[in-house]
C-alpha positions as CSV (number, residue, x, y, z in Angstrom):
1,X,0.0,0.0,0.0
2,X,1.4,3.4,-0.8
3,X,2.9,4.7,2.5
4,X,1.6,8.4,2.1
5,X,-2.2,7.3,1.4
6,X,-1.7,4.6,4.2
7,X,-0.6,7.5,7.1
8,X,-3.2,9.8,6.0
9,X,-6.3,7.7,6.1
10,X,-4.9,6.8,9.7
11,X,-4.6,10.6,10.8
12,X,-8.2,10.9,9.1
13,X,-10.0,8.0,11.4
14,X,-7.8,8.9,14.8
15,X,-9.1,11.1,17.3
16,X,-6.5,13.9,18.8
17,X,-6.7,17.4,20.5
18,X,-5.2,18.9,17.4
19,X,-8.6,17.2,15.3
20,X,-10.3,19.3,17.8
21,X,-8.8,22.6,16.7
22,X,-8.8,22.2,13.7
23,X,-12.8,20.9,13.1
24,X,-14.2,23.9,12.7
25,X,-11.5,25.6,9.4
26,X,-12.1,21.4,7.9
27,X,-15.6,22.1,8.0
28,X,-15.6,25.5,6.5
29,X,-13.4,24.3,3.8
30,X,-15.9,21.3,3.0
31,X,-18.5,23.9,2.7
32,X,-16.9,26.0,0.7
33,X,-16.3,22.9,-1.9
34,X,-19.9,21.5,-1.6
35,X,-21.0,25.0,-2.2
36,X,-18.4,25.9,-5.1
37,X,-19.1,22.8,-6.5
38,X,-23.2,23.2,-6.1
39,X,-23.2,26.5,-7.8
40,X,-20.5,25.4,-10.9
41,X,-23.5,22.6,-11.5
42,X,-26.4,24.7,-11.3
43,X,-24.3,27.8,-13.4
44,X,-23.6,25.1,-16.0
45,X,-27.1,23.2,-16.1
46,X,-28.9,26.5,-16.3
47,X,-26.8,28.4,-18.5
48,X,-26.7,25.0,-21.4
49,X,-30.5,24.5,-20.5
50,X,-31.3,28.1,-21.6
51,X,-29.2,27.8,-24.5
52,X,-30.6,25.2,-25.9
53,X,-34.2,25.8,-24.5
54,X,-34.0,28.8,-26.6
55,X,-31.9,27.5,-29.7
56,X,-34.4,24.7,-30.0
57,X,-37.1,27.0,-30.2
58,X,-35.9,29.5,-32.5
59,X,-35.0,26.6,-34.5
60,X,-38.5,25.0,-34.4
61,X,-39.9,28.1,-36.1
62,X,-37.5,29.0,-38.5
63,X,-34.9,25.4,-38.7
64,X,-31.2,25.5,-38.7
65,X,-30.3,27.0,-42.1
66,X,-32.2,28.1,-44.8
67,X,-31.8,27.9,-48.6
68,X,-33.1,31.3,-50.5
69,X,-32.6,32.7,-54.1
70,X,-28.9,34.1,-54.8
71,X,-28.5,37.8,-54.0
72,X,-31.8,37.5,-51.4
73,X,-31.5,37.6,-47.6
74,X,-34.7,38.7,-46.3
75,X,-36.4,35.5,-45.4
76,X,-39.9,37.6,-45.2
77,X,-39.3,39.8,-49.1
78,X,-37.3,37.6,-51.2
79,X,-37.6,36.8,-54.7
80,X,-38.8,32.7,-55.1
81,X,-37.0,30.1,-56.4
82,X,-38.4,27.3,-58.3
83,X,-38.6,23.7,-56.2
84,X,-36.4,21.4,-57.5
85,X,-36.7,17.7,-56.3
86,X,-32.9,16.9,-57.6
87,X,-31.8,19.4,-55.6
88,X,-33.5,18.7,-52.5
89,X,-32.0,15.4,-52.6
90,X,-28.3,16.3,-53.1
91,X,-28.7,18.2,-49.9
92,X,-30.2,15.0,-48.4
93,X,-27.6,12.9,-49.3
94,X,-25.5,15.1,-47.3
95,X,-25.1,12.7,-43.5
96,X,-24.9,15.6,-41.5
97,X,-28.6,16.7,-43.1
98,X,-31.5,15.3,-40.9
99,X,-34.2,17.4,-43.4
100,X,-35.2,19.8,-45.9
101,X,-38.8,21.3,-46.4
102,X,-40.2,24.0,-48.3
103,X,-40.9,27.3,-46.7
104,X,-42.6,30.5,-47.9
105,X,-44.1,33.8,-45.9
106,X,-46.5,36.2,-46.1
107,X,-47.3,39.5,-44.0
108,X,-51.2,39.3,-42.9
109,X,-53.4,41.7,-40.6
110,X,-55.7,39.0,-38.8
111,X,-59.0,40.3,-37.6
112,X,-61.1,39.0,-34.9
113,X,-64.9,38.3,-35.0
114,X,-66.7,41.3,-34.3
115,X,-67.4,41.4,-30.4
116,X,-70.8,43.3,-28.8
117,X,-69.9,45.7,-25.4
118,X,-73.3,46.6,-23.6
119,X,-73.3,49.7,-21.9
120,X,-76.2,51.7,-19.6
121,X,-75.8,55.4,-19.4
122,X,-78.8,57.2,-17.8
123,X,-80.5,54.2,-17.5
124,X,-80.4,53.8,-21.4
125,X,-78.9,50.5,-22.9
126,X,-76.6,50.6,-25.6
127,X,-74.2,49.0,-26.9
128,X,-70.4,49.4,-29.2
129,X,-69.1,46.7,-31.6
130,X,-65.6,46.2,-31.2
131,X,-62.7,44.1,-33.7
132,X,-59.6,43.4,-32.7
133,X,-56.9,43.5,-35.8
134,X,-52.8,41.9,-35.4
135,X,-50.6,41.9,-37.9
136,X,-49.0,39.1,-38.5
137,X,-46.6,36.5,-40.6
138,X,-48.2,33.5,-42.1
139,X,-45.6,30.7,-42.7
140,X,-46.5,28.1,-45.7
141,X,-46.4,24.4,-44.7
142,X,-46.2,21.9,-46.8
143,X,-46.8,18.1,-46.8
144,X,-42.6,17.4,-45.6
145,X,-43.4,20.2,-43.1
146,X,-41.9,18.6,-40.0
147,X,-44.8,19.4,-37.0
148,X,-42.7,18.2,-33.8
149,X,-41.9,21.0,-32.8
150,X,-45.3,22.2,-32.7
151,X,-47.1,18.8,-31.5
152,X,-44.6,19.6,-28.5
153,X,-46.2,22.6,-27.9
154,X,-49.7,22.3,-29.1
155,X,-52.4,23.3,-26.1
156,X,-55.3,22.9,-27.7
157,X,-57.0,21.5,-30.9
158,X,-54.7,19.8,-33.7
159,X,-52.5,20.1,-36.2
160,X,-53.5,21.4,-39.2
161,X,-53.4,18.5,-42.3
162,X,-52.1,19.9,-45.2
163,X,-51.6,17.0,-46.8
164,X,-55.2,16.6,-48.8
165,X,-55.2,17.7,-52.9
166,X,-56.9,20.5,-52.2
167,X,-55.8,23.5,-50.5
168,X,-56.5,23.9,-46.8
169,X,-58.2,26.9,-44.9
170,X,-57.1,25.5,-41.4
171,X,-54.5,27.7,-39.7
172,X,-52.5,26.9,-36.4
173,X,-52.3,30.1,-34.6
174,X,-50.0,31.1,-30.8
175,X,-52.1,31.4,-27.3
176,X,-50.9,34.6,-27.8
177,X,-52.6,35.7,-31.0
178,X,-56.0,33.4,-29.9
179,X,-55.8,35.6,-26.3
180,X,-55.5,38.9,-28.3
181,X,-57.8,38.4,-31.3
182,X,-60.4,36.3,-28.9
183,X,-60.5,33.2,-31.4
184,X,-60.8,29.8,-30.0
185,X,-60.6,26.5,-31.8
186,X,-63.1,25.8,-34.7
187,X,-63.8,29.1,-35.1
188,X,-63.1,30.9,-38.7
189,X,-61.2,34.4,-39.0
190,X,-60.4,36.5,-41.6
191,X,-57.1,37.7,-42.9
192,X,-56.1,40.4,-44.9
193,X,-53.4,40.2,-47.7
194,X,-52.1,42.9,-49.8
195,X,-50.5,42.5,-53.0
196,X,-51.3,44.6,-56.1
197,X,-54.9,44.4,-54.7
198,X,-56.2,43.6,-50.8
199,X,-57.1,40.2,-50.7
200,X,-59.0,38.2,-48.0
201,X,-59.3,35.3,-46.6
202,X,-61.4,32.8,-44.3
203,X,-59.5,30.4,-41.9
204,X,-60.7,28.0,-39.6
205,X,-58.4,27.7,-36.2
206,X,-57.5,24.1,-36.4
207,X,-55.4,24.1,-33.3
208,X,-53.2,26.7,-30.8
209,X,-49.6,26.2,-29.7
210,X,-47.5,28.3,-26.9
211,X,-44.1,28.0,-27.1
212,X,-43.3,30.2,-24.8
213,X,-40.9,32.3,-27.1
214,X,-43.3,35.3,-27.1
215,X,-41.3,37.2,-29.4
216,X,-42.5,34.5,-32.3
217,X,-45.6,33.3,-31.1
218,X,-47.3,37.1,-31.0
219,X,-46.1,37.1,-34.7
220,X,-46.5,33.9,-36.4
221,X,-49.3,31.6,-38.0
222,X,-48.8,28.5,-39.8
223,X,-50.7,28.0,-42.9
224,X,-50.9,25.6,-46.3
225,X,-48.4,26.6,-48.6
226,X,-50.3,26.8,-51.3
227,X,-52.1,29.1,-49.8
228,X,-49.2,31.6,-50.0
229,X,-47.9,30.6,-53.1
230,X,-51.1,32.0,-54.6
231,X,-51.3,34.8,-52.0
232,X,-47.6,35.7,-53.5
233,X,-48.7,36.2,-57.4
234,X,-45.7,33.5,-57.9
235,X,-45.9,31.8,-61.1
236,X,-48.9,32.3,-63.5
237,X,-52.3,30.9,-64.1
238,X,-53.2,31.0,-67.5
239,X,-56.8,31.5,-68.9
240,X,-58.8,32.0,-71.9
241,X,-61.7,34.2,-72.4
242,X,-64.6,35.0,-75.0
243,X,-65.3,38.9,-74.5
244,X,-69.1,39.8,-74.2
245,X,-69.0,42.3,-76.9
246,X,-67.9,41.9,-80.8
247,X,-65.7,43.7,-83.3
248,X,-67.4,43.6,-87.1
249,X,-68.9,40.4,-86.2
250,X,-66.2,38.8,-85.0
251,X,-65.7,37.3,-81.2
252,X,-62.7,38.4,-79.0
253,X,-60.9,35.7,-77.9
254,X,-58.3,36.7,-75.3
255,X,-55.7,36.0,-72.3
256,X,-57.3,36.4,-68.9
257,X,-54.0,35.7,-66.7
258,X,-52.7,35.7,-63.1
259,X,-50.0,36.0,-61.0
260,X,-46.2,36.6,-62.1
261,X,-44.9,39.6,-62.4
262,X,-46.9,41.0,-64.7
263,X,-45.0,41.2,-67.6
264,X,-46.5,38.2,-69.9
265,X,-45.5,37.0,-73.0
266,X,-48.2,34.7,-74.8
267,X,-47.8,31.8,-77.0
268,X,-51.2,31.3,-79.2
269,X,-49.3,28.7,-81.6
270,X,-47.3,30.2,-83.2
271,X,-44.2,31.0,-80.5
272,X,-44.1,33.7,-77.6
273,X,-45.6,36.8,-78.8
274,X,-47.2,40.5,-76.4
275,X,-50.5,39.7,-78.4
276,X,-53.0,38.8,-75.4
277,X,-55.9,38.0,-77.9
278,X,-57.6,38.2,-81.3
279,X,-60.9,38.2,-83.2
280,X,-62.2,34.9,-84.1
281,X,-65.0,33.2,-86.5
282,X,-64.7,29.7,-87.2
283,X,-66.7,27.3,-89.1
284,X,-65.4,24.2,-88.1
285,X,-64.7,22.4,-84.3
286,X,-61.7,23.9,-82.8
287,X,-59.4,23.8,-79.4
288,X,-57.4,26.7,-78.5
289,X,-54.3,26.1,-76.9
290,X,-52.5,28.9,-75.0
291,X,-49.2,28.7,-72.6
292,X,-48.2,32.0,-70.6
293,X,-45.3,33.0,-69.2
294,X,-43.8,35.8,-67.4
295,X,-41.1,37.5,-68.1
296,X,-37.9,39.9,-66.9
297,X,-35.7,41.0,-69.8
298,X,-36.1,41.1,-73.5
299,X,-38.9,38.7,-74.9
300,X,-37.1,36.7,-77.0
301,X,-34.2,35.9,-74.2
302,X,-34.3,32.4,-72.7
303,X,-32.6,33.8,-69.3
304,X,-35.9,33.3,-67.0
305,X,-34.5,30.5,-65.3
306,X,-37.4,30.9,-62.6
307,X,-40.7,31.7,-64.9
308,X,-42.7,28.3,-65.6
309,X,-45.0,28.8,-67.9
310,X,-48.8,27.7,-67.6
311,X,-51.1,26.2,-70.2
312,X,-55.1,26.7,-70.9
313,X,-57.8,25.5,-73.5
314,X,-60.8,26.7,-75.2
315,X,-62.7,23.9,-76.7
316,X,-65.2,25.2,-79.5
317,X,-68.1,23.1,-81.3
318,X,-69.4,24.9,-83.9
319,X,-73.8,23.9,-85.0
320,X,-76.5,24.9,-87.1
321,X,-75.2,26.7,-90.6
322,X,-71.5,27.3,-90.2
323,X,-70.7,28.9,-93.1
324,X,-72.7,32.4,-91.8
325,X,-70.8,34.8,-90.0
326,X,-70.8,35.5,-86.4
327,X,-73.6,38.1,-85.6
328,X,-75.0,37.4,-81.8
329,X,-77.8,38.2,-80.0
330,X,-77.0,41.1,-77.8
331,X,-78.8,42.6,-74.9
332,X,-79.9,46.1,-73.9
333,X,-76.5,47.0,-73.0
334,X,-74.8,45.9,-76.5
335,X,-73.3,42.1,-74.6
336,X,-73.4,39.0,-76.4
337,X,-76.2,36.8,-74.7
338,X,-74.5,33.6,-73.6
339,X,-76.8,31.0,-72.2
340,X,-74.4,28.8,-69.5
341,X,-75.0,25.3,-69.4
342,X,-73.4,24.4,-66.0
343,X,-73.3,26.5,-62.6
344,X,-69.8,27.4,-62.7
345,X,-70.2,29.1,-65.8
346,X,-67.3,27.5,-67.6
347,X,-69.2,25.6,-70.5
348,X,-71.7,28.4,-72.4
349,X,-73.0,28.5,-75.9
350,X,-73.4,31.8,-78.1
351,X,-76.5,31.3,-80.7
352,X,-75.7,33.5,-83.5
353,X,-78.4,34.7,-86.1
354,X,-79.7,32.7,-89.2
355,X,-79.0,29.2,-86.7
356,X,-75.6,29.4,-86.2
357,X,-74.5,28.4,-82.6
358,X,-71.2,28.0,-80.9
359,X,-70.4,25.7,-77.5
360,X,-67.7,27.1,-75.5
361,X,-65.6,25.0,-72.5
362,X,-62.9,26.7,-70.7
363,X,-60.2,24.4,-69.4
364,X,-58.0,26.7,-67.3
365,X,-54.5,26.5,-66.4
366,X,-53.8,25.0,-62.8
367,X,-51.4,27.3,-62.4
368,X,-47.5,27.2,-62.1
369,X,-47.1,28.9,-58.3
370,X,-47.2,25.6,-56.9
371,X,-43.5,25.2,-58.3
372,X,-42.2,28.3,-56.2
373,X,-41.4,28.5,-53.0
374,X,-39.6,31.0,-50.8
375,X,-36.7,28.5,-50.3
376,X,-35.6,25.7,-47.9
377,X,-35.6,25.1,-44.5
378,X,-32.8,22.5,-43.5
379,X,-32.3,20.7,-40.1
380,X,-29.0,19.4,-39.0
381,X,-28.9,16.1,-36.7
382,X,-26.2,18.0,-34.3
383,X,-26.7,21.5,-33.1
384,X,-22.7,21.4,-32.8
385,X,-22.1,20.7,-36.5
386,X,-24.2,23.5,-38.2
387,X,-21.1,25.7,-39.1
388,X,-19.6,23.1,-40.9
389,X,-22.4,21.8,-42.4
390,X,-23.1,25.1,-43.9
391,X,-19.6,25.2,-45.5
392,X,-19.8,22.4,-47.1
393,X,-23.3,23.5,-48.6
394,X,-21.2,26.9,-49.9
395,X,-18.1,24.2,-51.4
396,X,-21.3,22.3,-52.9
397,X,-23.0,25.1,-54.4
398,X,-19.4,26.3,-55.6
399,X,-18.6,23.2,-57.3
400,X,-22.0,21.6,-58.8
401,X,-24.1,22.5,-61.3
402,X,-27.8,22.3,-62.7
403,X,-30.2,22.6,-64.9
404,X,-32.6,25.3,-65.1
405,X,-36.1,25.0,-66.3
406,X,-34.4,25.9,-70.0
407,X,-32.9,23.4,-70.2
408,X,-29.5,25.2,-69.7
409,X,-26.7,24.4,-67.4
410,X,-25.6,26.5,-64.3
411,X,-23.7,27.1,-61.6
412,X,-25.4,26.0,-58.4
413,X,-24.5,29.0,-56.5
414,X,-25.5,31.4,-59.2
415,X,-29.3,30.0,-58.3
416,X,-29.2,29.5,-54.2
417,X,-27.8,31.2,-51.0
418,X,-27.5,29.5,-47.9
419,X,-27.8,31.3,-44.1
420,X,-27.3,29.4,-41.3
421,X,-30.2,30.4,-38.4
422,X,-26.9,32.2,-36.2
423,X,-27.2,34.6,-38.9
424,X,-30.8,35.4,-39.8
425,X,-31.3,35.9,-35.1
426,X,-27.8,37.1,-34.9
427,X,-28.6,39.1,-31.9
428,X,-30.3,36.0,-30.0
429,X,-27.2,34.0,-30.3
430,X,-25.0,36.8,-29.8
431,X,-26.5,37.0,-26.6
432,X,-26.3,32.9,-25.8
433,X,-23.0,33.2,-26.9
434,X,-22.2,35.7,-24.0
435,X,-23.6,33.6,-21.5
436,X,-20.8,31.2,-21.7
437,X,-18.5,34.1,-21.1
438,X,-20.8,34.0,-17.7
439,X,-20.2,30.9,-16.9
440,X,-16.6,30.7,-17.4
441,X,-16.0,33.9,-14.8
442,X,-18.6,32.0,-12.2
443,X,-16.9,28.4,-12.3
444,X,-13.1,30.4,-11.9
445,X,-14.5,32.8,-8.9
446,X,-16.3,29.8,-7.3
447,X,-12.9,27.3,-7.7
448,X,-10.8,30.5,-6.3
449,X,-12.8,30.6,-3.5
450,X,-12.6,26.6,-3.1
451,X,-9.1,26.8,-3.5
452,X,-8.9,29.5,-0.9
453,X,-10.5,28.2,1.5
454,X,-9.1,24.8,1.3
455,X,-5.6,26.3,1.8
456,X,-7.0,27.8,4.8
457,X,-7.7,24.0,6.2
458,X,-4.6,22.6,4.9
459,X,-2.1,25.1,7.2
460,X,-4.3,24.7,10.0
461,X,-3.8,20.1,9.5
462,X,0.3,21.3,9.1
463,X,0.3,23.8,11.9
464,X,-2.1,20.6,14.8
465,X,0.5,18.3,12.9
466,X,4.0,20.0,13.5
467,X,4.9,17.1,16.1
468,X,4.3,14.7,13.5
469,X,5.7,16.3,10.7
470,X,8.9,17.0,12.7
471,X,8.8,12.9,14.6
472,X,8.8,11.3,10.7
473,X,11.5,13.9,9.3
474,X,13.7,12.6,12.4
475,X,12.7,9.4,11.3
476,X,13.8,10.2,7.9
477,X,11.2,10.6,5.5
478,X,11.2,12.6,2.9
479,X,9.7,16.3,2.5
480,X,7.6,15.2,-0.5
481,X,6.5,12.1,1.5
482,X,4.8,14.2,4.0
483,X,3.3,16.4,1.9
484,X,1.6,13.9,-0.1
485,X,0.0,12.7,3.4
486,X,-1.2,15.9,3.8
487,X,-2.7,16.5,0.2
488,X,-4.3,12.7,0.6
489,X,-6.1,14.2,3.5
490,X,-7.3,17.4,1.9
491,X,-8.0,15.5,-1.3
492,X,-10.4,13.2,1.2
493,X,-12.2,16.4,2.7
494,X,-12.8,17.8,-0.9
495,X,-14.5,14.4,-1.5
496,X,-16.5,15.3,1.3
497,X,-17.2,18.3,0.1
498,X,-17.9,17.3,-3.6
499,X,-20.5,14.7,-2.2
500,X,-22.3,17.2,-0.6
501,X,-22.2,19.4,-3.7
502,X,-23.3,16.7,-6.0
503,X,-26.5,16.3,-2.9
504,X,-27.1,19.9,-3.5
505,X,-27.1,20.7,-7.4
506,X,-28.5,17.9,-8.7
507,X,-31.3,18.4,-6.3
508,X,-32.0,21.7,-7.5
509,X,-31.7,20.4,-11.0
510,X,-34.7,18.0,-10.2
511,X,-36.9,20.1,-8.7
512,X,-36.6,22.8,-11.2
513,X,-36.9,19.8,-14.2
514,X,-40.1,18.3,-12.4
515,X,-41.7,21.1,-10.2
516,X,-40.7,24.7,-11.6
517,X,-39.8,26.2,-8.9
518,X,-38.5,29.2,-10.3
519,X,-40.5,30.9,-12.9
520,X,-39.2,33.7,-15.2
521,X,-40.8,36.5,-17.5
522,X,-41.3,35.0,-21.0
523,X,-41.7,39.1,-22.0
524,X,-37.6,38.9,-21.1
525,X,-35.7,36.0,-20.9
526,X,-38.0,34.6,-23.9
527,X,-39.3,31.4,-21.2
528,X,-41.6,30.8,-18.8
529,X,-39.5,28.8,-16.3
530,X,-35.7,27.9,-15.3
531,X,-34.3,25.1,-17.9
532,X,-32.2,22.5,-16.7
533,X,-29.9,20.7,-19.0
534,X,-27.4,18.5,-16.8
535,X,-25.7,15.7,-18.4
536,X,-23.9,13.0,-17.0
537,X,-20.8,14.4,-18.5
538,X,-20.9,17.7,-17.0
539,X,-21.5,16.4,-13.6
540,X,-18.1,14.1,-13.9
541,X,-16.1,16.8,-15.5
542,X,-17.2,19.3,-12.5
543,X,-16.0,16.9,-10.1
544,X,-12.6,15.3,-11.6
545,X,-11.8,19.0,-12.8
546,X,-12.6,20.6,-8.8
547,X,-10.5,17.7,-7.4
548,X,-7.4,17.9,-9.6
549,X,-7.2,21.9,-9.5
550,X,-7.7,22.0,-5.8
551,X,-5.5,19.7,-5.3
552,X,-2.6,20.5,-7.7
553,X,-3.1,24.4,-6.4
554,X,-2.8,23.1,-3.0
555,X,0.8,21.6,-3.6
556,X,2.1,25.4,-3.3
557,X,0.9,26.1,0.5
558,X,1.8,22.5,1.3
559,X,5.4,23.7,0.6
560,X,6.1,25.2,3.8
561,X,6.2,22.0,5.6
562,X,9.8,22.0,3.9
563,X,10.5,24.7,6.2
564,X,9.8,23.2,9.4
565,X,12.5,22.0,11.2
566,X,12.1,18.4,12.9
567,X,14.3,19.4,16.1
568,X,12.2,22.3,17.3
569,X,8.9,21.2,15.9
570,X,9.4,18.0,18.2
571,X,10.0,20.3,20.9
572,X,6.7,22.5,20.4
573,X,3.6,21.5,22.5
């Protein structure tokens, strides 16, 4: 057995006068520890918990990294880019990638349902409507939209399914919005859009989440992305048109479209042309084809690598005596009289004089906004590798190329630009990021004052133990020898201490994780309660890392026993 840890746990079970003196500094110094060590585990489980309390949810509304046009970095205003399946997949087949989904935004003013105050002045009822109006972002979901996040946090209701064919009108709206608006669950609201025109629309609350993160839940609503793809004018919806009055007996045919940019070039047959329509009278069955597309530059330039053209029909029988020409019926007001054959008013036929008739059918285009989106969201599977993760998207985007919808090659990163979520909240995580600056002054000041006091209890052992110290140096051990009994004790008593310490934070820990026991001010620290993130490797690290500083800092004061002579410390009582 080694001869230095042998003596020591022999001076720590005997019972002497000098044990006496010296109880009450040994139990100070194991306070000190338990208490040092106690706060370094709460500082450290608080400060991580927070962190990632608050990096989670950031991250749940907005994802780790985001994939936007080239030359955009608004996430709210930017241009779209065109959803490319092939792409989504490269960035897939990346390990570090745990998803990609489709995001796109939209700026809103909600409005509440209109709410009756009854007053009595004088003894006279009457009575004030009020409505409520919040502005507002609606985030597009798709199918892929990942709701975990969301189910997490959901308090009422259910998540919205936007999985059907058709579009959905269900929304997922904050506690915050539903409290300040006065919607509850089932119940419809209307939104306000503006565009080139004020649009609105009906939604039906399908379910309300808190988060806690005020600053995002007073501000955003989830929605079907299709929704704001249409909402957005991306893309165009093509559609073809009789007009209800003539030209020298001849119809108008013409280009009814939507969407885009508004800057259309039209292709009747015969290639992309800025004619929108054109006088027809046919005497034979006919179908109309046109295919619209928007369009930034000159019109015969094939650099629209994001316009995706749509494509309508007008299907024409022609009855009765063909060969006559087109003169309608018309009304007081000088319109052609159409009689419509179905409720929707897309098949009609136009009865022309001397028993000629035409049968219309309008096939629209479905429209092309589905195709656009406001980029991608991408989730990494460690919080730890975003940085690089995003690098190697740049050194992707850098090196690979594709094909845009022309047909003609390009440079990935002429098409995309990536930002990670550090920098679209800079200032949230600039302010995490300090708090390890925090943490690192609290776990030195705390180990200082460990350190301190522990010295403290180590010259009071030497000074009961100067008989001892000077009886084996006459004996002829070595100076190192002693002092190694001495640090086995202290070393011992910081075990103490660290047990206790371990009692104390981890306790705290538990009954903040299971009981909240101290609340905060969502309005500030962005929560509603004290996290707690304590891992077992943060409780070991504490521990081994208190033990060997103390310990190695305490080989300096345990120096002076070098300096005690063995003939007069014999002789000292």
């Amino acid at each position: 057995m080694n001869f230095a840890y042998y003596i020591a746990k022999r001076l720590q079970k005997g019972k002497d006068e000098g044990k006496k003196i010296s109880r009450p500094i040994v139990r100070i110094s194991v306070i000190s520890i338990a208490i040092s060590l106690a706060v370094n585990l709460i500082t450290i489980a608080v400060v991580t918990g927070f962190q990632e309390e608050v990096r989670d949810k950031v991250a749940g509304f907005g994802s780790h990294a985001q994939i936007l046009k080239a030359g955009e970095y608004s996430t709210f205003e930017g241009e779209p880019i065109v959803k490319d399946p092939e792409f989504e997949q490269l960035i897939l087949n990346l390990p570090e990638v745990k998803s990609i989904q489709s995001f796109a935004y939209k700026p809103a003013l909600l409005q509440s349902k209109l709410d009756t105050i009854w007053y009595n002045i004088n003894g006279i009822d009457t009575f004030q409507l009020e409505q409520e109006i919040q502005g507002v972002v609606v985030k597009g979901a798709g199918a892929e939209f990942d709701w975990s996040f969301f189910k997490e946090n959901l308090v009422e209701g259910k998540i919205p399914d936007f999985t059907a064919e058709n579009k959905s009108n269900e929304i997922l709206i904050s506690d915050k919005i539903a409290q300040n608006l006065n919607l509850k669950v089932n119940e419809k609201t209307r939104a306000f859009f503006v565009e080139n025109n004020a649009v609105k629309k009906l939604f039906t609350v399908a379910g309300i989440f808190n988060s806690g993160l005020e600053e995002f839940d007073k501000e955003i609503i989830l929605a079907d992305i299709r929704q704001v793809q249409d909402l957005n004018d991306w893309g165009v919806q093509a559609k073809i048109r009789v007009a209800d009055t003539m030209m020298a007996d001849q119809l108008l045919i013409y280009a009814d479209v939507n969407g885009g940019n508004g800057n259309y070039k039209y292709d009747w047959g015969r290639g992309y042309e800025k004619n929108y329509g054109f006088t027809y009278c046919d005497v034979k069955d006919t179908v109309i084809r046109l295919i619209v597309s928007d369009y930034w530059m000159e019109l015969s330039q094939r650099e629209e690598d994001s316009s995706i053209p749509d494509t309508a029909y007008l299907k024409i029988q022609v009855k009765g005596n063909k060969n006559i020409p087109c003169e309608a019926n018309v009304d007081m007001f000088g319109e052609i009289e159409k009689e419509y054959l179905n409720e929707d008013g897309t098949q009609f036929a136009i009865h022309f004089k001397h028993g000629k008739s035409m049968y219309f059918e309008y096939i629209d285009g479905k429209g092309s906004s589905e195709n656009y989106i406001g980029g991608y969201e991408i989730s990494v599977k460690e919080w730890d590798q975003l940085s690089t993760i995003v690098d190697n998207i740049k050194d992707m985007l850098i090196t690979q190329e594709t094909v845009d919808v022309n047909g003609q090659s390009q440079m990935l990163l002429n098409k995309y630009n990536i930002r990670s979520i550090k920098q679209d909240r800079e200032e949230i995580f600039l302010w995490l990021d300090f708090l390890d600056l925090n943490v690192y002054i609290i776990l030195i000041l705390m180990l200082l004052i460990g350190i301190i006091n522990m010295g403290s209890g180590l010259l009071v052992l030497i000074i009961t133990k100067t008989n001892f110290i000077g009886l084996f140096k006459a004996l002829g051990s070595s100076n190192w020898n002693i002092r190694k009994v001495f640090l086995y004790q202290v070393s011992f008593l910081i075990i103490r201490g660290l047990f206790f310490g371990n009692l104390v934070g981890i306790g705290f820990c538990v009954l903040q994780e299971y009981f909240t026991i101290i609340p905060l001010d969502a309005n500030i620290y962005y929560l509603n309660a004290v996290p707690v993130n304590l891992s077992l490797w943060h409780i070991l690290a504490l521990n081994v890392g208190t033990l060997l500083v103390c310990v190695i800092a305490l080989i300096i004061p345990s120096y002076v026993i070098t300096k005690i002579s063995p003939v007069k410390a014999m002789k000292l009582k």
